[in-house]
LOGUVO-532202 format. One record per residue (C-alpha): x, y, z; residue in three letters. Coordinates in Angstrom, 1 decimal. Layout:
<atoms>
u;v;w;rest
X;Y;Z;ala .
...
</atoms>
This chain:
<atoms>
u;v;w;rest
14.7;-20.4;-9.9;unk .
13.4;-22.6;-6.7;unk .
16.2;-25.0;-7.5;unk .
18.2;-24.1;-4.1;unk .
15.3;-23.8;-2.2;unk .
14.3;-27.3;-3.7;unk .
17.5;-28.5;-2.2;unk .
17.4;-27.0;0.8;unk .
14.3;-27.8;1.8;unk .
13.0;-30.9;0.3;unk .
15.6;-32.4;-1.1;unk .
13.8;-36.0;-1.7;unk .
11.8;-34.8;-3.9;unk .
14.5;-34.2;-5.8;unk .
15.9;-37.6;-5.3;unk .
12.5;-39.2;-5.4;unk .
11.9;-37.8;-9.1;unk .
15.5;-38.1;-10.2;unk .
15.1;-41.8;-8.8;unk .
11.7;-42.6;-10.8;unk .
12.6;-41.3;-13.8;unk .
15.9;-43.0;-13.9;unk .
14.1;-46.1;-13.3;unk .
11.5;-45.4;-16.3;unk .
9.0;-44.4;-14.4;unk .
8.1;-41.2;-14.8;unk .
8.8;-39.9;-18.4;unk .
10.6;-36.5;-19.6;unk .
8.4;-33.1;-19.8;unk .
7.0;-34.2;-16.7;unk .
6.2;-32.4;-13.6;unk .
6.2;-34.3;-10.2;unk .
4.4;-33.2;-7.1;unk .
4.8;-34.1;-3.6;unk .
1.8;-34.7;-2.2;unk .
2.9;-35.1;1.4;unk .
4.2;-31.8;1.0;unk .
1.0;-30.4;-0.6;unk .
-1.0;-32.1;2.0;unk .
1.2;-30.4;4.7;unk .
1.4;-27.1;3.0;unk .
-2.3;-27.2;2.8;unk .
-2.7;-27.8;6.2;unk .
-0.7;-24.9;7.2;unk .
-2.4;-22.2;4.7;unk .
-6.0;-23.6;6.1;unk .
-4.6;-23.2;9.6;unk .
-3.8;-19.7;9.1;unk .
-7.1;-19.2;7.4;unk .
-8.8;-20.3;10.5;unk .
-7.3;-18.3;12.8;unk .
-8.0;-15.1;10.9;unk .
-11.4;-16.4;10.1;unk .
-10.9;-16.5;6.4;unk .
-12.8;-19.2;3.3;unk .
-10.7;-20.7;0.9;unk .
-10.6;-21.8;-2.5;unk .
-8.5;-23.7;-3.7;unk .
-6.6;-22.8;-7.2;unk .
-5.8;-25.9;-9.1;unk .
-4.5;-25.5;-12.9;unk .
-0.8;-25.0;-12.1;unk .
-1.1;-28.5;-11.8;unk .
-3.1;-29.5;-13.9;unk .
-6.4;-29.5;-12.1;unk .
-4.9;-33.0;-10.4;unk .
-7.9;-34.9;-9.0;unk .
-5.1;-36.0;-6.1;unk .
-4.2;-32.6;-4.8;unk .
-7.8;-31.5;-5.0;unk .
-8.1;-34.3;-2.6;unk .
-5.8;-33.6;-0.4;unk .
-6.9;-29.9;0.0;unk .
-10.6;-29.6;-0.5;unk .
-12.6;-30.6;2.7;unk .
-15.6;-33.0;1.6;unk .
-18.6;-32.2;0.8;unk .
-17.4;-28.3;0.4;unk .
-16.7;-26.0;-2.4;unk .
-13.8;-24.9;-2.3;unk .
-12.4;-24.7;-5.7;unk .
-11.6;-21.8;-8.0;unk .
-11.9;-22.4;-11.3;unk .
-9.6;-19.8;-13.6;unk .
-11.9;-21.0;-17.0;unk .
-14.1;-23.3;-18.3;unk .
-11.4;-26.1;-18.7;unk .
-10.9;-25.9;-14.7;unk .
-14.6;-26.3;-13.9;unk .
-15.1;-29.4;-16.3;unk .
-12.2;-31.1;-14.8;unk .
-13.4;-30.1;-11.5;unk .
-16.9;-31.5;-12.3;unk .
-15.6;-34.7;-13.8;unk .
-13.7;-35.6;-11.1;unk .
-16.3;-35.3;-8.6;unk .
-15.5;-31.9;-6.8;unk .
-17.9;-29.1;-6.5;unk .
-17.5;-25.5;-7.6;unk .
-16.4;-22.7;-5.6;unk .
-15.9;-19.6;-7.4;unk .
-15.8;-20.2;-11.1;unk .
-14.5;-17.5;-13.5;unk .
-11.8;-16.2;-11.7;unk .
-10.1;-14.4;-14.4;unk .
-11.6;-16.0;-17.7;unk .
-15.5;-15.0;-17.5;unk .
-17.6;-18.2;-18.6;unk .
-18.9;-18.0;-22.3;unk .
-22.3;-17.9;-23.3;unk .
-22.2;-21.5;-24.9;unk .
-20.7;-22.8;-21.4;unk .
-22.9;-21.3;-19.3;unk .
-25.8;-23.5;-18.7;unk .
-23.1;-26.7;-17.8;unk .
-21.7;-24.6;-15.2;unk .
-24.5;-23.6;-13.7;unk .
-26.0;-27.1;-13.8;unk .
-22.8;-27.6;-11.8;unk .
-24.2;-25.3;-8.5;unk .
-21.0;-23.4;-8.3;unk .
-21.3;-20.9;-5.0;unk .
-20.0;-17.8;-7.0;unk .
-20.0;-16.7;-10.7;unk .
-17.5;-13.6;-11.8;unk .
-19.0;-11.3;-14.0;unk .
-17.2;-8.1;-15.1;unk .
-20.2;-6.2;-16.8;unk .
-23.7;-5.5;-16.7;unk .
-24.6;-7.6;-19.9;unk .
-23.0;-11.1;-18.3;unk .
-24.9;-10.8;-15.5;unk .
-28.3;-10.7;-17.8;unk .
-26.5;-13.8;-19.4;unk .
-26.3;-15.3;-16.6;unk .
-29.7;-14.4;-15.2;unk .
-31.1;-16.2;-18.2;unk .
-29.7;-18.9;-17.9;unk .
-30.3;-19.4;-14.2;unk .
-33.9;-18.8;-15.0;unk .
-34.0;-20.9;-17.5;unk .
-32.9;-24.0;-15.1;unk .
-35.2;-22.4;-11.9;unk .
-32.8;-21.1;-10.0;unk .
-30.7;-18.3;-8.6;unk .
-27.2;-17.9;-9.5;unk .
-24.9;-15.6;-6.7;unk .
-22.5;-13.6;-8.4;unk .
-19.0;-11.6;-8.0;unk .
-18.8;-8.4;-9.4;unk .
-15.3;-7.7;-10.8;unk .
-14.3;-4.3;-10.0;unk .
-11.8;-2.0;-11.6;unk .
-10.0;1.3;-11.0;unk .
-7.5;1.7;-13.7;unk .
-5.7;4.7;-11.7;unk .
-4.6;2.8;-8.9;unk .
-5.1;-1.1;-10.1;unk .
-2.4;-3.6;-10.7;unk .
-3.0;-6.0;-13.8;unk .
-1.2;-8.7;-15.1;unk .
-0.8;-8.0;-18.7;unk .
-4.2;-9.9;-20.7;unk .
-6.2;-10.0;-17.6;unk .
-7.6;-6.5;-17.1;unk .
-11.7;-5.9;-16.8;unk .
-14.2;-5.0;-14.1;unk .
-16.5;-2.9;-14.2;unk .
-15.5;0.5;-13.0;unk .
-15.7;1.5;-9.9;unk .
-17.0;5.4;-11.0;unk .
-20.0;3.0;-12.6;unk .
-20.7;0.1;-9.8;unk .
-23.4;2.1;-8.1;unk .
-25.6;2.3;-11.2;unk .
-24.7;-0.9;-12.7;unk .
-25.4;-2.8;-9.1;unk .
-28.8;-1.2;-8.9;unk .
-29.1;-2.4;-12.3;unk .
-28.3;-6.3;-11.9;unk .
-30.2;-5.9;-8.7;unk .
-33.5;-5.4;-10.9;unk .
-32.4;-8.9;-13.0;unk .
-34.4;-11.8;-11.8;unk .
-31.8;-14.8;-11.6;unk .
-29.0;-13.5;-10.1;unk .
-27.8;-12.1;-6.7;unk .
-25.2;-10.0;-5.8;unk .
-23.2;-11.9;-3.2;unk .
-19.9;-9.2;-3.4;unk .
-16.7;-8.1;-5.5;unk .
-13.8;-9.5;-6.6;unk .
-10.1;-8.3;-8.5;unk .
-7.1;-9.4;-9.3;unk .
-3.8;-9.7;-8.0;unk .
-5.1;-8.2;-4.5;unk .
-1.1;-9.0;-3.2;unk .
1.5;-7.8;-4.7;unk .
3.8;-10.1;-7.0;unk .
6.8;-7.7;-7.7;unk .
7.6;-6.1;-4.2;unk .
10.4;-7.5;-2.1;unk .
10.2;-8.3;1.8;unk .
7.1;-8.6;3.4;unk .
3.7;-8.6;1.7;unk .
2.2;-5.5;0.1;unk .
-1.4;-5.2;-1.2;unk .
-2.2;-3.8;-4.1;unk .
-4.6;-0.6;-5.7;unk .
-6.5;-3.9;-6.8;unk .
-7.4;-4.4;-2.7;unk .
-8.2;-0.9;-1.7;unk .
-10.6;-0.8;-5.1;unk .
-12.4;-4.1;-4.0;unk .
-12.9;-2.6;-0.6;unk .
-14.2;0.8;-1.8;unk .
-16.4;-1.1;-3.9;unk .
-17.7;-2.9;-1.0;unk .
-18.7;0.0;0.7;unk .
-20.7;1.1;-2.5;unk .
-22.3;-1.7;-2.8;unk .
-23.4;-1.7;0.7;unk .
-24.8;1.4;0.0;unk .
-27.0;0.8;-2.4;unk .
-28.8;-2.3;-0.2;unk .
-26.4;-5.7;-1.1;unk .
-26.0;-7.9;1.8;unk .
-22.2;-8.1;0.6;unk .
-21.3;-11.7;1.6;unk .
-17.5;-12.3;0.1;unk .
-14.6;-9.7;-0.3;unk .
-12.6;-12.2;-2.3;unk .
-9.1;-11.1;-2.5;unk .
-7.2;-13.6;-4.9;unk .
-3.3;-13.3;-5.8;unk .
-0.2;-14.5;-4.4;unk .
-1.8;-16.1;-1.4;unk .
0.2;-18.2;1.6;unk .
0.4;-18.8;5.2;unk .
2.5;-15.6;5.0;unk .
-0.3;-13.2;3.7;unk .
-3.1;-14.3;5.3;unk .
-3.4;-11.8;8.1;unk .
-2.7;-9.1;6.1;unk .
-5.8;-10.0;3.7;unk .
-7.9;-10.3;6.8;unk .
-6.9;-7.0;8.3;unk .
-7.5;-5.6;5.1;unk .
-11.2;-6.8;4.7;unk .
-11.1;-9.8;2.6;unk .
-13.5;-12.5;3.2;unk .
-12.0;-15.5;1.1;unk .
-8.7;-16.4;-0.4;unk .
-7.9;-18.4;-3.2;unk .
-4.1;-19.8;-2.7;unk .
-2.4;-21.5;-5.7;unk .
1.8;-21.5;-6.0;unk .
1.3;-20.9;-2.1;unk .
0.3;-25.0;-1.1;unk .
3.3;-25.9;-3.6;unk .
5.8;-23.3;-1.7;unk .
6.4;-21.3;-5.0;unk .
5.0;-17.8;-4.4;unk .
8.2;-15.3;-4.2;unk .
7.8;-15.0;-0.9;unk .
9.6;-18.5;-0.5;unk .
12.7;-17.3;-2.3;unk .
13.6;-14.6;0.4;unk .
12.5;-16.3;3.9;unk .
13.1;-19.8;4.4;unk .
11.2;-19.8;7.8;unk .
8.0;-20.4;5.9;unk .
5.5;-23.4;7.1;unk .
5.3;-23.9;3.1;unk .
8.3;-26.4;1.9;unk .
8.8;-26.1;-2.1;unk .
6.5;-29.5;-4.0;unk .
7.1;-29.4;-7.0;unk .
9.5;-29.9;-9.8;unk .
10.2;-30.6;-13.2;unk .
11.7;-33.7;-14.8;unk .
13.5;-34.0;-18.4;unk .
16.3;-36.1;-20.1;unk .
19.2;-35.5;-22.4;unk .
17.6;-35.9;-25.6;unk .
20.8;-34.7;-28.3;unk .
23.8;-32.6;-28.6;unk .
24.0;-30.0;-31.5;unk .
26.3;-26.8;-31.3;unk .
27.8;-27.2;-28.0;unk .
24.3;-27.8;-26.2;unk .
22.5;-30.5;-24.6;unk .
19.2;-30.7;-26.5;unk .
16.7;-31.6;-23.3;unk .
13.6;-33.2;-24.1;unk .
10.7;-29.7;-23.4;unk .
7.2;-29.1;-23.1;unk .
6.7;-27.7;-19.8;unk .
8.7;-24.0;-20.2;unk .
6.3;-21.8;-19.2;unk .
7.9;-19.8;-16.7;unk .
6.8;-17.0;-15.2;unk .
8.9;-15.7;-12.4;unk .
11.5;-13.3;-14.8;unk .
10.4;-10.4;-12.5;unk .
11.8;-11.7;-9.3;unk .
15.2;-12.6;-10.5;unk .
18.4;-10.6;-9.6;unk .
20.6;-8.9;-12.2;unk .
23.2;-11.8;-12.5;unk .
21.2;-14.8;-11.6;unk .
21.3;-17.5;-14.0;unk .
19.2;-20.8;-14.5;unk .
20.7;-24.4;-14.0;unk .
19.2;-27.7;-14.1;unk .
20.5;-30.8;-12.0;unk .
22.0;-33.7;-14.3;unk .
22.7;-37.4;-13.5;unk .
22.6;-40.5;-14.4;unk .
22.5;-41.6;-10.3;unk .
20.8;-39.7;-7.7;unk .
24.0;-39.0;-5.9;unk .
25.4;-37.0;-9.4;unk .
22.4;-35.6;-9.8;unk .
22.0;-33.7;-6.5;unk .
25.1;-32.5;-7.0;unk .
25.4;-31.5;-10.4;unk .
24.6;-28.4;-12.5;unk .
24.7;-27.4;-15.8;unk .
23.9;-24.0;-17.0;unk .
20.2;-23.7;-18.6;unk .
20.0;-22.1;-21.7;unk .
16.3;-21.4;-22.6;unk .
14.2;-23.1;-24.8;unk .
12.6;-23.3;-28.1;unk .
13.5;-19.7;-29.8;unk .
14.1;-17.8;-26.6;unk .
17.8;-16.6;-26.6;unk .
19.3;-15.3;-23.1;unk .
17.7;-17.8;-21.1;unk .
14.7;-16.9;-22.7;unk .
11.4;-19.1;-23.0;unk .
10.3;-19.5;-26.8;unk .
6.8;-20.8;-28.3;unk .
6.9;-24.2;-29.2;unk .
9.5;-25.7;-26.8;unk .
10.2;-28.9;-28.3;unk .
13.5;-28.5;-26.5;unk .
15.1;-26.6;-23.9;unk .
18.9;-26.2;-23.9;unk .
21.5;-26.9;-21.7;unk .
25.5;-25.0;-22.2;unk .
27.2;-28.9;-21.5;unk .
28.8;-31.1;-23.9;unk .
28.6;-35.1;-23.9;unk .
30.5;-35.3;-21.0;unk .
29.0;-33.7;-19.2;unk .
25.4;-34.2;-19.8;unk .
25.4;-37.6;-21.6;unk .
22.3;-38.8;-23.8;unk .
19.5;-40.1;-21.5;unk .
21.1;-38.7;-18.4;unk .
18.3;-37.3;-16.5;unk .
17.4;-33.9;-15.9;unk .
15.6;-31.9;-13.0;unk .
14.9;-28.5;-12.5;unk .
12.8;-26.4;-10.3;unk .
10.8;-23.5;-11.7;unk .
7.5;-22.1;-11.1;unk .
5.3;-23.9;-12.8;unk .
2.1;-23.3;-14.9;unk .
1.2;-26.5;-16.2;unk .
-2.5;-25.4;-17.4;unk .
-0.5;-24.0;-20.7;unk .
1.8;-26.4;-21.4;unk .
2.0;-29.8;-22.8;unk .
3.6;-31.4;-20.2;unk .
2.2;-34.7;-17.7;unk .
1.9;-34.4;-14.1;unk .
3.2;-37.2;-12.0;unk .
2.3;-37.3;-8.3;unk .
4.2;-38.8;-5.7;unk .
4.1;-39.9;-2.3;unk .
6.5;-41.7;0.2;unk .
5.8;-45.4;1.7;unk .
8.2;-46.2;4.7;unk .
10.8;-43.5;3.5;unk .
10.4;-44.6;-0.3;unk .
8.5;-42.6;-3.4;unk .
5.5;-44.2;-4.6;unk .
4.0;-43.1;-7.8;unk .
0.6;-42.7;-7.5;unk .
-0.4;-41.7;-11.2;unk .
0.2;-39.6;-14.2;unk .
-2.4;-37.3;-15.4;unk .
-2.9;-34.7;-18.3;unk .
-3.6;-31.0;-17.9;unk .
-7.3;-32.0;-17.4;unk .
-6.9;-33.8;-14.5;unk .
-7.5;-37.5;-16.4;unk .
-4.9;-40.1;-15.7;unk .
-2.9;-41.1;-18.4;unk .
-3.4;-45.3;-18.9;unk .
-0.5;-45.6;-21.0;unk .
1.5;-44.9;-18.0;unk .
-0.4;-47.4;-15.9;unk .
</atoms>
């Protein structure tokens, strides 16, 4: 779906990938990311940030937790990582970086618990009463005192992402605050939801229930004695939504899609600071029924809502740059999704060409949103020397670098 904006807007990525993986490179089911656009992208969220007076952390497993990106956003020596589940906070840890806010969405289980908090991580999410004594006992355990994020909930005017609904509701915070605030270990340090931004709505950006609950919450909170230190407002975060989230309270952001220029909001302006860094490379793998088998492993794709009524997917095809940039072929789905639809297991994804069109080993780009944390697919990250790509490694979804690609 970010194809044209690909091309309009950083085109040598496109060329750069296309030109890699024609040269054996970088292999199919792989996504590459720009870094100099990261970098730059980064640089302009953090900028914003700063003017509106507003912490960051830093959302990583879209791409793979990548130790290089992590690099080129986090300052040194801070915390500014969010980690969306445990695999996040190892690779994190491994790697060398400290943790931000951990449990963003996937609450750390009890097994896991004493490793992340060995790790000093600034904030811990909780969404109940009962993981916050977990917690608490743990912390104690290792001498210390753990700040936590209450996730806050109020089902009549939140927004949730389907599988990622919890909190504790807001009709209950008062009594289960004073609660935790009685459990030696842990310390209320605010409130958290999620998405806080609105991911459907088109034109400018809209906040959701999910912002006014986290607000309301803050003021409850307040009132029962919490020195309420972070109104974290996660969700669909760029240079773009910034001031909005400040005027409406928040205290830290955590950006993701927005560093790689993939948040919706970069499909209808193409004024934003944010450039598009990130696509997806494949190859022509077979022909079988009048499609182009293409090698898969990266089709999770989770931008149907956005897309107008008669929009279809293509991919690029070539086997030069120059055909490449300026060939399509319709994209078909993959695995056992039919209507451009994304199935299961995507050992494929499908192209409507014949041989002539999209020959074997003719190589295949495509720009998508991308969600590599649940996907099998590598991560290549690029760079540009004196006008040319540089490849600067391929990792796994854990952030580790792949030797036999050395």
């Amino acid at each position: 779906m970010f194809l044209d904006a690909l091309l309009s807007r950083n085109e040598r990525l496109v060329a750069s990938a296309a030109k890699l993986a024609m040269e054996g490179s970088i292999p199919a089911n792989t996504f590459v990311l720009d870094l100099d656009a990261i970098a730059a992208n980064g640089e302009a969220i953090r900028s914003a940030s700063s003017q509106y007076g507003l912490s960051i952390y830093w959302m990583l497993k879209q791409v793979g937790r990548n130790p290089l990106v992590a690099q080129a956003l986090v300052r040194p020596g801070t915390r500014e990582t969010v980690s969306v589940d445990m695999a996040c906070a190892d690779a994190l840890m491994t790697n060398g970086f400290g943790l931000g806010h951990v449990g963003n969405l996937v609450q750390i289980a009890n097994a896991d618990l004493p490793r992340v908090l060995r790790g000093d991580p600034e904030v811990v999410s909780t969404f109940s009463v009962r993981k916050a004594e977990q917690i608490a006992a743990v912390a104690r355990e290792l001498g210390r005192e753990q700040a936590i994020l209450l996730r806050v909930a109020d089902p009549t005017v939140d927004n949730y992402l389907p599988g990622m609904e919890g909190g504790i509701l807001l009709e209950e915070l008062s009594a289960a605050a004073k609660q935790i605030q009685g459990i030696e270990g842990v310390r209320i340090a605010g409130v958290t939801s999620f998405p806080t931004m609105s991911y459907a709505a088109a034109g400018q950006p809209q906040s959701t229930g999910n912002f006014s609950t986290i607000m309301r919450a803050r003021d409850v909170l307040e009132r029962v004695g919490v020195d309420v230190q972070q109104v974290n407002a996660p969700g669909n975060t760029c240079a773009l939504t910034v001031p909005m989230q400040a005027a409406g309270g928040a205290t830290h952001i955590e950006p993701g899609h927005g560093f790689l220029g993939t948040t919706p909001y970069h499909l209808q302006f193409d004024d934003l600071p944010e450039v598009p860094a990130a696509c997806y490379v494949s190859e022509v793998a077979h022909h079988f029924g009048g499609r182009a088998y293409i090698y898969g492993g990266g089709f999770f794709v989770d931008d149907p809502v956005w897309l107008e009524p008669n929009f279809r997917r293509a991919a690029l095809v070539g086997t030069t740059v120059d055909e490449l940039l300026e060939h399509r072929e319709p994209f078909l789905g993959s695995g056992a999704g039919d209507g451009e639809g994304f199935g299961g297991i995507d050992y494929y994804g499908f192209l409507d060409a014949n041989e002539e069109r999209a020959p074997i080993g003719a190589t295949v780009v495509m720009g998508f949103r991308m969600q590599s944390f649940v996907t099998r697919s590598q991560i290549a990250v690029i760079d540009h020397l004196d006008g040319e790509p540089r490849l600067l490694g391929i990792f796994d979804q854990l952030g580790r670098r792949l030797p036999w690609h050395e």
